[in-house]
KEBAVO-618580 format. One line per field, with one value per residue (C-alpha): residue number from 1; residue in one letter; z, y, x. Coordinates in steps of 0.001 Angstrom, whole numbers, plus 500000, padded with zeros to 6 digits. Each point is the difference from the previous one (the first is absolute). Layout:
<recs>
seq: [NUM:...]
type: [A:...]
zz: [Z:...]
yy: [Y:...]
xx: [X:...]
</recs>
This chain:
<recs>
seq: [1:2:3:4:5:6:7:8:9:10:11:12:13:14:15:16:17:18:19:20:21:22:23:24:25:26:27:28:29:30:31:32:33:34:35:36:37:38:39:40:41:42:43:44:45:46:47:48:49:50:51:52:53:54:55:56:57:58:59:60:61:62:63:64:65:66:67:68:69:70:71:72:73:74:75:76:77:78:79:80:81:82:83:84:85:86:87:88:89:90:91:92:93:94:95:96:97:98:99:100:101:102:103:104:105:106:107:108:109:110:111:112:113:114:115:116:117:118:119:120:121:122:123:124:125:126:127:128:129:130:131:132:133:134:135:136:137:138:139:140:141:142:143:144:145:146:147:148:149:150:151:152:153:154:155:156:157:158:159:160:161:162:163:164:165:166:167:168:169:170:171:172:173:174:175:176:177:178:179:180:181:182:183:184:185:186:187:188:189:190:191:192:193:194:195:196:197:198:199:200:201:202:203:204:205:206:207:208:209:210:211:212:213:214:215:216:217:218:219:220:221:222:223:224:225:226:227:228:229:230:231:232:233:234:235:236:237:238:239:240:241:242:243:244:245:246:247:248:249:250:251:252:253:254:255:256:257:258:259:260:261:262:263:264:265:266:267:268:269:270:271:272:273:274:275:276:277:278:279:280:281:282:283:284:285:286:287:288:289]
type: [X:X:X:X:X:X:X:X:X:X:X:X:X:X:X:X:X:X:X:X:X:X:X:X:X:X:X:X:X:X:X:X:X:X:X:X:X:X:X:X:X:X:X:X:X:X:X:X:X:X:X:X:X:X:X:X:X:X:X:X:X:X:X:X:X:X:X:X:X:X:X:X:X:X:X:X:X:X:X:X:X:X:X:X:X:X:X:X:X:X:X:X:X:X:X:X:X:X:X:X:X:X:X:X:X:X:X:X:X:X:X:X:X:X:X:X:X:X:X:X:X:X:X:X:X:X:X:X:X:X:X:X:X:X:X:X:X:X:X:X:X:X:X:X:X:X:X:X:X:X:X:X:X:X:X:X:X:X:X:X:X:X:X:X:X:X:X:X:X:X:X:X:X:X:X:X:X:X:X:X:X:X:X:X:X:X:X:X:X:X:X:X:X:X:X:X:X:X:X:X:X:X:X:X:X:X:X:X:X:X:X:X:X:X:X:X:X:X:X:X:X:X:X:X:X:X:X:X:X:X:X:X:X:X:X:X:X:X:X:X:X:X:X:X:X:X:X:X:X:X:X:X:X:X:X:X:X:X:X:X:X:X:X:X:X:X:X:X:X:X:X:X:X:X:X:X:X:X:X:X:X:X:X:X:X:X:X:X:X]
zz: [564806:503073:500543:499047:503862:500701:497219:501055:503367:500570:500802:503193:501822:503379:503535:503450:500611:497223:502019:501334:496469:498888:502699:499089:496545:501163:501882:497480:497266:502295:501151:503956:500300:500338:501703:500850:496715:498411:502230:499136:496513:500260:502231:497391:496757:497889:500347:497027:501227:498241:502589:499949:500004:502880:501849:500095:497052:496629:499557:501368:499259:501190:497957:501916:497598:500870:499065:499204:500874:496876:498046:501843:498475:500416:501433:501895:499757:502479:501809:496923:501279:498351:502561:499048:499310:496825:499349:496060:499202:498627:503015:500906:496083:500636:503087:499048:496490:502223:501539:496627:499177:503147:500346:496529:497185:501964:503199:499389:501808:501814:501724:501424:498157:501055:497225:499961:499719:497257:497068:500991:500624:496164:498965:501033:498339:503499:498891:502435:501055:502464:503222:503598:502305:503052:502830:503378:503425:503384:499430:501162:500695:498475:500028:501590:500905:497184:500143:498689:502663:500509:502620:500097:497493:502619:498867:499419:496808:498572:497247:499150:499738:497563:497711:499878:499106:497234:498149:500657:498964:497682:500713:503290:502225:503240:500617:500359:501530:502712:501346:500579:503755:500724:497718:500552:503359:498442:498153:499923:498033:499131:500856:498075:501957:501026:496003:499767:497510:500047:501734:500739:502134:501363:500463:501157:497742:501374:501705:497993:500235:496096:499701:497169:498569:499928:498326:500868:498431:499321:500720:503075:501272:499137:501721:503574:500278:498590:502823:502847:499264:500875:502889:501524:499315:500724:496895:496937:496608:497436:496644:496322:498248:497344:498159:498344:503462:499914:503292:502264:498381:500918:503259:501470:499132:501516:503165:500047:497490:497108:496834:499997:496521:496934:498599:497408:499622:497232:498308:498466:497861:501532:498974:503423:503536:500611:502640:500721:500163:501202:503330:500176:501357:501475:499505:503103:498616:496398:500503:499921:499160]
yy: [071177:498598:500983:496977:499878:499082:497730:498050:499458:496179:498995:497444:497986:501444:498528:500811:501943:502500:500881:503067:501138:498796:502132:503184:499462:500167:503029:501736:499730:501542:496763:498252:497792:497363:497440:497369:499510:500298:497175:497968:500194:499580:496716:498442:501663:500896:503297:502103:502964:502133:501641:503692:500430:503009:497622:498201:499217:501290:498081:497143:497120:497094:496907:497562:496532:498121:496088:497551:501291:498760:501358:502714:500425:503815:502655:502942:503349:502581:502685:501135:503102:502353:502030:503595:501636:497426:500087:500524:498481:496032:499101:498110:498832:498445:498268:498831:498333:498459:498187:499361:498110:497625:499898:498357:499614:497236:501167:502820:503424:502713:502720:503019:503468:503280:502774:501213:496171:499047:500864:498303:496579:500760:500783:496426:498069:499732:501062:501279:497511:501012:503046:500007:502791:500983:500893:501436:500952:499260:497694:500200:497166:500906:497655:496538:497689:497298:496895:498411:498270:501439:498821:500262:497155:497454:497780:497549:502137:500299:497415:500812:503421:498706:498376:502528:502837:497747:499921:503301:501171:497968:499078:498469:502609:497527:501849:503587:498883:497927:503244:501775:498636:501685:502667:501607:501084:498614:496634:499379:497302:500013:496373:498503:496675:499471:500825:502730:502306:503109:501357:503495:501316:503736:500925:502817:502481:503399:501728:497668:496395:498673:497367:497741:497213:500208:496696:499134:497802:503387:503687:499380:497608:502287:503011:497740:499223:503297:501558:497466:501169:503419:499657:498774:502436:504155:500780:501190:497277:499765:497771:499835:498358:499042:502178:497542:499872:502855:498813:499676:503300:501493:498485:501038:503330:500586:498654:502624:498692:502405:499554:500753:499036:497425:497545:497938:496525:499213:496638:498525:496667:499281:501676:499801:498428:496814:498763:501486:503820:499579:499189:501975:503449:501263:498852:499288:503250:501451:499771:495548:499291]
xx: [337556:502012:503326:502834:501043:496003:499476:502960:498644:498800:496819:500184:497521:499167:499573:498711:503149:499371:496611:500833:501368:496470:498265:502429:499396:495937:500170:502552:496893:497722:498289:499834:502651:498297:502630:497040:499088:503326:501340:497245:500743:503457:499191:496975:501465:503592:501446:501764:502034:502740:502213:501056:504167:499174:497804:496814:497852:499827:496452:498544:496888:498559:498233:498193:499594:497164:499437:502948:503144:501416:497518:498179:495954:500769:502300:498676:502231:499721:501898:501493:501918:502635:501868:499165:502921:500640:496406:499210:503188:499182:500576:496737:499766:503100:499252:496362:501990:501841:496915:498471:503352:499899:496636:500201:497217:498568:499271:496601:500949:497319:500208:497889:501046:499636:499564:503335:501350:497193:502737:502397:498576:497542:503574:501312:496953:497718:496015:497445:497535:498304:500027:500243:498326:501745:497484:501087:498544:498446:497234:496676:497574:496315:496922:499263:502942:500926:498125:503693:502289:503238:502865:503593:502035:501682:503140:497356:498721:502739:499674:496709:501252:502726:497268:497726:502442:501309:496910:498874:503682:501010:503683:501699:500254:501397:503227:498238:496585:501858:502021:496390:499294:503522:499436:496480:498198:496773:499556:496226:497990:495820:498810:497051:498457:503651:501549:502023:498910:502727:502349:501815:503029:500584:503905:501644:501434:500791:497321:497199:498731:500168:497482:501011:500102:495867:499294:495430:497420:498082:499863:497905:502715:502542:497661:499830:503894:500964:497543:501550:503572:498771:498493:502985:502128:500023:502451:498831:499375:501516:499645:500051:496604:500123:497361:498005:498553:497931:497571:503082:501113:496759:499250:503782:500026:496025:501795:502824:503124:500518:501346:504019:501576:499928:502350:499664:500680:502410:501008:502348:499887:496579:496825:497951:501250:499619:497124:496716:499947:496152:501433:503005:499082:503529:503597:502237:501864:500335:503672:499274:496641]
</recs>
Protein backbone atom coordinates (compact mmCIF):
# COMPACT_ATOMS: atom_id res chain seq x y z
CA UNK A 1 0.00 0.00 0.00
CA UNK A 2 1.44 3.62 -0.49
CA UNK A 3 2.26 5.60 2.30
CA UNK A 4 -0.52 8.74 3.01
CA UNK A 5 2.39 11.38 2.24
CA UNK A 6 2.64 9.51 -1.46
CA UNK A 7 -0.90 9.07 -2.09
CA UNK A 8 -1.45 12.67 -1.43
CA UNK A 9 0.97 13.67 -4.00
CA UNK A 10 -0.83 15.24 -7.26
CA UNK A 11 -0.60 14.02 -10.46
CA UNK A 12 0.35 17.10 -12.99
CA UNK A 13 0.73 17.41 -16.63
CA UNK A 14 4.33 17.67 -17.70
CA UNK A 15 6.26 19.90 -20.19
CA UNK A 16 9.56 20.24 -21.97
CA UNK A 17 11.02 21.60 -18.80
CA UNK A 18 10.39 18.45 -16.79
CA UNK A 19 12.74 16.63 -19.53
CA UNK A 20 15.61 16.14 -17.68
CA UNK A 21 13.43 14.74 -14.70
CA UNK A 22 12.04 12.47 -17.54
CA UNK A 23 15.58 11.41 -18.62
CA UNK A 24 16.65 10.86 -14.69
CA UNK A 25 13.63 9.09 -14.13
CA UNK A 26 14.91 6.79 -17.45
CA UNK A 27 18.23 6.14 -16.31
CA UNK A 28 17.13 5.70 -12.51
CA UNK A 29 15.01 2.42 -13.90
CA UNK A 30 17.91 1.12 -15.56
CA UNK A 31 16.96 2.31 -19.08
CA UNK A 32 19.03 5.07 -21.69
CA UNK A 33 17.75 8.24 -21.12
CA UNK A 34 16.52 8.70 -23.99
CA UNK A 35 16.14 12.73 -24.17
CA UNK A 36 15.40 12.58 -28.15
CA UNK A 37 12.56 10.65 -27.85
CA UNK A 38 11.27 11.98 -24.65
CA UNK A 39 11.23 15.53 -26.12
CA UNK A 40 9.49 14.36 -28.96
CA UNK A 41 6.80 13.08 -26.99
CA UNK A 42 6.53 15.79 -24.80
CA UNK A 43 6.34 18.13 -28.10
CA UNK A 44 3.53 15.68 -30.21
CA UNK A 45 1.88 14.19 -26.96
CA UNK A 46 0.53 15.12 -23.03
CA UNK A 47 2.72 14.44 -20.23
CA UNK A 48 1.53 13.05 -16.63
CA UNK A 49 4.18 13.38 -13.92
CA UNK A 50 3.91 13.21 -10.04
CA UNK A 51 6.81 15.05 -8.47
CA UNK A 52 8.95 13.70 -5.58
CA UNK A 53 8.95 16.30 -2.29
CA UNK A 54 13.11 15.46 -2.27
CA UNK A 55 13.27 16.18 -5.93
CA UNK A 56 12.45 15.05 -9.32
CA UNK A 57 9.78 12.61 -10.22
CA UNK A 58 7.92 10.15 -8.34
CA UNK A 59 6.62 8.59 -11.85
CA UNK A 60 6.06 9.84 -15.06
CA UNK A 61 3.92 8.96 -18.69
CA UNK A 62 3.18 10.16 -21.84
CA UNK A 63 -0.20 9.69 -24.12
CA UNK A 64 -0.06 10.74 -27.55
CA UNK A 65 -4.04 11.22 -28.91
CA UNK A 66 -4.31 10.76 -32.37
CA UNK A 67 -7.40 12.09 -34.65
CA UNK A 68 -9.71 15.06 -33.59
CA UNK A 69 -8.44 16.90 -30.89
CA UNK A 70 -11.75 17.05 -29.38
CA UNK A 71 -12.31 13.67 -29.68
CA UNK A 72 -9.08 11.82 -30.17
CA UNK A 73 -9.77 8.10 -32.31
CA UNK A 74 -7.17 6.71 -29.73
CA UNK A 75 -4.56 7.49 -27.09
CA UNK A 76 -1.19 5.88 -27.10
CA UNK A 77 0.52 5.42 -23.48
CA UNK A 78 4.07 5.00 -23.15
CA UNK A 79 7.01 5.68 -20.92
CA UNK A 80 5.17 4.58 -18.02
CA UNK A 81 7.95 4.78 -15.34
CA UNK A 82 7.91 4.48 -11.46
CA UNK A 83 11.05 5.86 -9.91
CA UNK A 84 12.54 2.84 -8.11
CA UNK A 85 12.80 3.59 -4.79
CA UNK A 86 8.69 3.92 -4.58
CA UNK A 87 8.45 1.11 -6.91
CA UNK A 88 5.71 -1.61 -5.70
CA UNK A 89 3.95 1.01 -3.93
CA UNK A 90 0.50 1.99 -6.27
CA UNK A 91 2.30 4.33 -7.50
CA UNK A 92 2.07 3.59 -11.30
CA UNK A 93 -1.72 2.19 -10.65
CA UNK A 94 -2.36 5.47 -9.51
CA UNK A 95 -0.93 7.41 -12.21
CA UNK A 96 -2.16 5.12 -15.17
CA UNK A 97 -6.08 5.71 -13.34
CA UNK A 98 -5.38 8.88 -13.71
CA UNK A 99 -5.07 8.53 -17.57
CA UNK A 100 -8.02 6.22 -17.78
CA UNK A 101 -10.04 9.15 -16.09
CA UNK A 102 -8.99 11.91 -18.70
CA UNK A 103 -8.57 9.84 -21.35
CA UNK A 104 -12.32 9.22 -20.82
CA UNK A 105 -14.61 6.18 -22.01
CA UNK A 106 -14.64 7.69 -25.37
CA UNK A 107 -11.36 8.09 -26.45
CA UNK A 108 -9.90 3.92 -27.10
CA UNK A 109 -6.45 3.54 -25.15
CA UNK A 110 -3.19 1.10 -26.25
CA UNK A 111 -0.19 0.56 -25.21
CA UNK A 112 2.92 -1.86 -25.58
CA UNK A 113 3.50 -3.95 -22.14
CA UNK A 114 6.36 -5.51 -20.95
CA UNK A 115 5.88 -8.67 -18.64
CA UNK A 116 6.38 -7.10 -15.50
CA UNK A 117 3.74 -4.20 -16.58
CA UNK A 118 1.17 -6.90 -18.14
CA UNK A 119 -0.80 -6.93 -14.54
CA UNK A 120 -1.21 -3.89 -14.12
CA UNK A 121 -2.70 -2.66 -17.34
CA UNK A 122 -5.12 -6.60 -17.26
CA UNK A 123 -5.69 -5.10 -13.81
CA UNK A 124 -7.13 -1.74 -15.27
CA UNK A 125 -9.42 -3.54 -17.97
CA UNK A 126 -6.67 -3.25 -21.11
CA UNK A 127 -6.65 -7.08 -23.00
CA UNK A 128 -3.78 -8.35 -25.06
CA UNK A 129 -4.30 -8.14 -28.68
CA UNK A 130 -1.63 -8.67 -30.27
CA UNK A 131 2.77 -8.78 -29.74
CA UNK A 132 5.60 -6.89 -30.92
CA UNK A 133 9.23 -8.46 -31.43
CA UNK A 134 12.13 -6.35 -30.75
CA UNK A 135 15.08 -7.19 -33.15
CA UNK A 136 18.55 -5.61 -32.82
CA UNK A 137 21.93 -5.48 -34.64
CA UNK A 138 24.25 -4.50 -37.48
CA UNK A 139 22.58 -5.37 -40.59
CA UNK A 140 23.83 -7.18 -43.35
CA UNK A 141 22.81 -6.93 -46.99
CA UNK A 142 22.40 -10.67 -48.59
CA UNK A 143 21.19 -11.45 -52.19
CA UNK A 144 20.38 -9.26 -55.29
CA UNK A 145 19.50 -5.55 -54.80
CA UNK A 146 15.57 -4.78 -54.59
CA UNK A 147 13.91 -4.27 -57.78
CA UNK A 148 11.67 -1.51 -55.49
CA UNK A 149 12.57 2.28 -55.80
CA UNK A 150 13.64 3.93 -52.81
CA UNK A 151 14.81 7.79 -52.38
CA UNK A 152 14.82 10.13 -49.64
CA UNK A 153 10.97 11.88 -48.82
CA UNK A 154 11.38 15.70 -50.03
CA UNK A 155 8.93 18.51 -48.57
CA UNK A 156 7.15 17.79 -51.67
CA UNK A 157 6.01 14.20 -50.18
CA UNK A 158 4.89 15.21 -47.47
CA UNK A 159 1.16 15.09 -48.14
CA UNK A 160 1.19 12.00 -49.76
CA UNK A 161 2.99 10.83 -46.80
CA UNK A 162 0.10 12.22 -44.62
CA UNK A 163 -2.52 10.16 -46.68
CA UNK A 164 -0.93 7.16 -46.86
CA UNK A 165 -0.07 6.82 -43.12
CA UNK A 166 -3.71 7.62 -42.40
CA UNK A 167 -5.02 4.68 -44.00
CA UNK A 168 -2.42 2.40 -43.20
CA UNK A 169 -2.76 3.75 -39.45
CA UNK A 170 -5.90 4.45 -38.99
CA UNK A 171 -6.13 7.80 -37.09
CA UNK A 172 -4.58 11.39 -37.96
CA UNK A 173 -1.24 11.19 -37.14
CA UNK A 174 -0.28 15.07 -38.75
CA UNK A 175 1.13 16.54 -35.57
CA UNK A 176 3.71 13.53 -34.96
CA UNK A 177 4.46 12.56 -38.67
CA UNK A 178 5.22 16.28 -39.51
CA UNK A 179 8.13 16.50 -36.70
CA UNK A 180 9.90 13.35 -38.55
CA UNK A 181 12.08 15.43 -41.26
CA UNK A 182 13.45 17.24 -38.00
CA UNK A 183 13.31 14.28 -36.04
CA UNK A 184 14.95 11.27 -37.91
CA UNK A 185 18.38 11.06 -39.88
CA UNK A 186 16.52 8.89 -42.44
CA UNK A 187 13.04 9.56 -43.97
CA UNK A 188 12.84 7.30 -47.06
CA UNK A 189 9.77 6.48 -49.31
CA UNK A 190 9.36 3.22 -52.03
CA UNK A 191 7.90 4.83 -55.29
CA UNK A 192 5.66 2.72 -57.56
CA UNK A 193 5.28 4.46 -61.32
CA UNK A 194 5.54 7.73 -59.34
CA UNK A 195 2.78 6.40 -56.23
CA UNK A 196 4.13 6.15 -53.11
CA UNK A 197 3.63 2.93 -51.66
CA UNK A 198 5.39 3.09 -47.91
CA UNK A 199 7.44 4.77 -46.08
CA UNK A 200 10.03 4.42 -43.05
CA UNK A 201 12.32 6.78 -40.90
CA UNK A 202 15.64 5.77 -38.86
CA UNK A 203 16.32 8.13 -35.66
CA UNK A 204 18.84 8.24 -33.29
CA UNK A 205 18.48 6.76 -29.98
CA UNK A 206 21.58 6.08 -27.99
CA UNK A 207 24.15 4.12 -29.61
CA UNK A 208 21.33 2.54 -32.23
CA UNK A 209 19.40 3.79 -35.29
CA UNK A 210 15.49 2.76 -34.45
CA UNK A 211 13.82 2.36 -37.67
CA UNK A 212 10.14 2.93 -37.14
CA UNK A 213 7.30 3.85 -38.11
CA UNK A 214 7.64 0.90 -40.98
CA UNK A 215 4.35 1.44 -42.74
CA UNK A 216 4.80 -0.77 -46.91
CA UNK A 217 2.39 -2.06 -49.45
CA UNK A 218 4.04 -5.57 -48.67
CA UNK A 219 6.86 -7.35 -46.95
CA UNK A 220 9.05 -6.95 -49.99
CA UNK A 221 8.42 -3.17 -49.85
CA UNK A 222 8.97 -3.13 -46.36
CA UNK A 223 12.32 -5.55 -47.01
CA UNK A 224 13.78 -2.69 -49.77
CA UNK A 225 13.27 0.52 -47.47
CA UNK A 226 14.10 -1.33 -44.36
CA UNK A 227 17.44 -2.50 -46.34
CA UNK A 228 18.05 1.32 -47.73
CA UNK A 229 17.95 2.75 -44.17
CA UNK A 230 20.80 0.44 -43.46
CA UNK A 231 22.97 1.00 -45.85
CA UNK A 232 23.24 4.44 -44.94
CA UNK A 233 24.04 4.21 -41.74
CA UNK A 234 27.15 2.27 -39.64
CA UNK A 235 25.01 2.01 -36.23
CA UNK A 236 23.39 -0.92 -35.25
CA UNK A 237 19.09 -1.47 -35.97
CA UNK A 238 16.82 -1.55 -34.02
CA UNK A 239 12.83 -2.17 -34.28
CA UNK A 240 9.82 -3.82 -32.95
CA UNK A 241 7.66 -6.06 -35.70
CA UNK A 242 4.97 -6.73 -35.15
CA UNK A 243 5.01 -10.61 -35.14
CA UNK A 244 2.33 -11.40 -37.37
CA UNK A 245 5.08 -10.65 -39.81
CA UNK A 246 6.89 -13.67 -39.67
CA UNK A 247 8.92 -13.08 -43.37
CA UNK A 248 10.32 -9.72 -42.15
CA UNK A 249 10.97 -11.57 -38.85
CA UNK A 250 12.82 -14.15 -40.72
CA UNK A 251 14.52 -12.25 -43.36
CA UNK A 252 16.07 -9.55 -40.56
CA UNK A 253 17.41 -11.79 -38.32
CA UNK A 254 19.22 -14.09 -41.47
CA UNK A 255 20.79 -10.60 -42.12
CA UNK A 256 22.24 -10.11 -38.58
CA UNK A 257 19.26 -8.47 -36.09
CA UNK A 258 18.41 -10.85 -33.25
CA UNK A 259 15.54 -11.21 -31.33
CA UNK A 260 15.74 -8.90 -27.96
CA UNK A 261 12.30 -8.97 -26.04
CA UNK A 262 8.32 -9.07 -26.40
CA UNK A 263 5.56 -6.79 -25.54
CA UNK A 264 2.28 -7.13 -25.98
CA UNK A 265 -0.18 -4.93 -27.31
CA UNK A 266 -3.00 -4.19 -24.95
CA UNK A 267 -6.45 -2.46 -25.49
CA UNK A 268 -8.72 -0.78 -24.03
CA UNK A 269 -12.43 -0.05 -25.19
CA UNK A 270 -11.44 -1.23 -28.68
CA UNK A 271 -11.02 -4.81 -29.66
CA UNK A 272 -8.31 -4.45 -32.57
CA UNK A 273 -6.55 -1.02 -33.89
CA UNK A 274 -7.98 0.78 -36.20
CA UNK A 275 -6.46 0.78 -40.01
CA UNK A 276 -4.78 -1.93 -41.84
CA UNK A 277 -2.32 -4.00 -39.77
CA UNK A 278 -1.38 -5.80 -43.27
CA UNK A 279 0.67 -2.77 -43.95
CA UNK A 280 1.82 -1.74 -40.69
CA UNK A 281 5.05 -3.62 -39.92
CA UNK A 282 6.76 -1.21 -37.18
CA UNK A 283 5.44 1.63 -35.02
CA UNK A 284 7.31 5.04 -34.96
CA UNK A 285 8.08 3.84 -31.23
CA UNK A 286 6.09 1.53 -28.79
CA UNK A 287 6.11 4.39 -26.43
CA UNK A 288 3.39 6.33 -29.46
CA UNK A 289 2.51 4.03 -32.00
Amino acid sequence: MPTPSLAALPVRRLTHRDLTACADLSEDRGWPREERKWGLLLSAGQGYGIDDPAGGLVAACVVTAYGPSDRPALGAVGMVLVAERHARQGVGRRLMRHIVSTMGPTTPLTLHATPNGRPLYEELGFKVTGRAEMVCGHFSPDGPPSDIVTRPATAEDLPSILRLDEEVFGADRTHMITRLPAFADQLRIAEDNGRIIGYAAAWPNMATHVVGPLIARDTETAKALLASLAARTDRPLRTDIDVRHEELLAWVKARGLESVAFNAVMNLGIADLPGDWSRRFAPLTVAAG
